[in-house]
C-alpha positions in Angstrom: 47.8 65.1 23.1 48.9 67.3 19.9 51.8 65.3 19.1 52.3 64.3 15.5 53.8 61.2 14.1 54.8 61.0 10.5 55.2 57.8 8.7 56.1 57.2 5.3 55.8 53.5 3.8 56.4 52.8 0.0 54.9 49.6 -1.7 57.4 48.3 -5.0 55.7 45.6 -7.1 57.4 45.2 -10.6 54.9 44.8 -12.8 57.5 44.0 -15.9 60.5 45.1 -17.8 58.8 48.3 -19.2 56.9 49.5 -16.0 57.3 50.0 -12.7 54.8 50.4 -9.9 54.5 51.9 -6.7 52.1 53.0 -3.9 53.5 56.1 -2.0 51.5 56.6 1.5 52.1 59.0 4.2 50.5 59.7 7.9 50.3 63.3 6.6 49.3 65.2 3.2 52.4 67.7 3.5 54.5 64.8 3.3 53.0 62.8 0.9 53.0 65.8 -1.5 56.2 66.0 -1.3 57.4 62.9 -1.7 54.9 62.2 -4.8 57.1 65.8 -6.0 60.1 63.8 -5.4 59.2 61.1 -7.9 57.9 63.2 -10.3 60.9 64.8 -10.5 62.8 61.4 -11.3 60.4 60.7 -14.3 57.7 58.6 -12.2 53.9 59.8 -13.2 51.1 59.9 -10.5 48.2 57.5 -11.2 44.3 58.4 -10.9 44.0 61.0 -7.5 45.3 60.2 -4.2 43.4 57.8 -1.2 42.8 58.9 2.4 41.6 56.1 4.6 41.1 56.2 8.1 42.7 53.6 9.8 41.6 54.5 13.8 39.1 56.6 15.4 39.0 56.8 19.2 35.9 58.8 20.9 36.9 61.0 23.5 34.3 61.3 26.5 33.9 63.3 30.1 32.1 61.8 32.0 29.1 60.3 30.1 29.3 63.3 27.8 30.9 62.4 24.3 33.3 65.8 23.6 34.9 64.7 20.2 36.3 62.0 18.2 40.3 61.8 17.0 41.0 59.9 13.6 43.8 58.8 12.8 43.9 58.7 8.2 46.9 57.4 6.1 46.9 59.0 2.8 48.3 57.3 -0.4 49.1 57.9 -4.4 49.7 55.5 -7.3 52.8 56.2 -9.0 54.4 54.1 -12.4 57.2 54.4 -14.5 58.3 53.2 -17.8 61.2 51.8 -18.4 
């Protein structure tokens, strides 16, 4: 099983007039780099370094004998801009 889901989910909380905030987060770095790139681009300024969290891990066995373990990790960056 080597297939590869990528999921992007952005988080928009005003925080007032003069700034705006956002938390980018991606199933996979590529994509979050780019998006982050993206934003960057439109003025918005990356905030402290990114996250990685995993969210699953699922141990794989044969038999009795444990072979490996898959993770599954969402990976996120604080973003802001001012108004």
């Amino acid at each position: 099983m080597n297939s590869f889901i990528v999921s992007i989910f952005i988080s928009e909380i005003k925080i007032d007039t003069e700034m705006d905030y956002k938390v980018i987060s991606s199933s996979s770095p590529e994509t979050l780099s780019s998006r982050v790139m993206d934003y960057i681009k439109e003025g918005w300024e990356a905030i402290g370094s990114h996250q990685v969290v995993v969210t699953h891990q699922q141990n794989r066995f044969r038999g009795t004998q444990h072979t490996d373990t898959i993770s599954k990790t969402e990976y996120s960056q604080t973003i802001v801009k001012k108004s």
